[in-house]
C-alpha positions in Angstrom: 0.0 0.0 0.0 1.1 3.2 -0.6 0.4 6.1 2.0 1.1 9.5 0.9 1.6 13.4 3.8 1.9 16.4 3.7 4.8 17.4 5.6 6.9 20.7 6.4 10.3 18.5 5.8 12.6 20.5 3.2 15.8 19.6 3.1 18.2 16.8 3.3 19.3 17.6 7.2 15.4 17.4 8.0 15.4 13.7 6.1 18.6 12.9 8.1 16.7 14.0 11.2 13.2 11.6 9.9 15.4 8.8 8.8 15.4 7.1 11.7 12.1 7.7 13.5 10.9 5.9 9.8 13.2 3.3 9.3 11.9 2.1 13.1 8.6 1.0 12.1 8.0 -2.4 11.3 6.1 -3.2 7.9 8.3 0.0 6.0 10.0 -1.4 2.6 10.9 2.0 1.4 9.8 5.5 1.8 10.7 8.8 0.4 10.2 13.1 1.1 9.6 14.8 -2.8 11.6 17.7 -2.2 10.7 19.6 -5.4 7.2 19.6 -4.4 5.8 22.3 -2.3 3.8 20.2 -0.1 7.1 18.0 0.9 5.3 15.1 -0.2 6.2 12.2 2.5 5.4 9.0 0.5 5.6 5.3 2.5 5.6 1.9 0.5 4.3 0.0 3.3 2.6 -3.6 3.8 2.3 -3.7 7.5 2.7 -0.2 8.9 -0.2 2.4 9.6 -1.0 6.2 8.9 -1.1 6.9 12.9 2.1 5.1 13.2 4.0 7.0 10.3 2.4 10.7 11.9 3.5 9.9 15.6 7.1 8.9 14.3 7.5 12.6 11.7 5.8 14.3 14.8 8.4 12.6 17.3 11.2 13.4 15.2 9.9 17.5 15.4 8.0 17.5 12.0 4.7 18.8 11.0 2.4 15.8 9.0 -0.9 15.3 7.2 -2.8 13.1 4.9 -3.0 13.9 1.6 
């Protein structure tokens, strides 16, 4: 399934900072911040893990996060 946010992530420190509040949720194969977009689109491949989970983790890490 593919999950897609609007986030306030815009540069490659702030993915740094996100990389491993993501890359700690079970059920993630791959996800990935569109830079170029003006939304910051945050979109998840995932088969396991769940909108709620993805927002705590962006929030955790300091980030603002919502469903497109």
């Amino acid at each position: 399934m593919t999950l897609q946010f609007k986030t306030n992530i815009k540069c490659n420190g702030c993915i740094n900072t996100v990389t491993p509040f993501l890359n700690s949720i079970q059920g993630i194969e791959r996800w990935e911040v569109n830079l170029n977009d003006p939304d910051r689109i945050l979109t998840v491949i995932a088969n396991e893990a769940s909108s709620p989970e993805i927002m705590e983790a962006i929030e955790k890490a300091g980030y603002k996060i919502e469903p497109v």
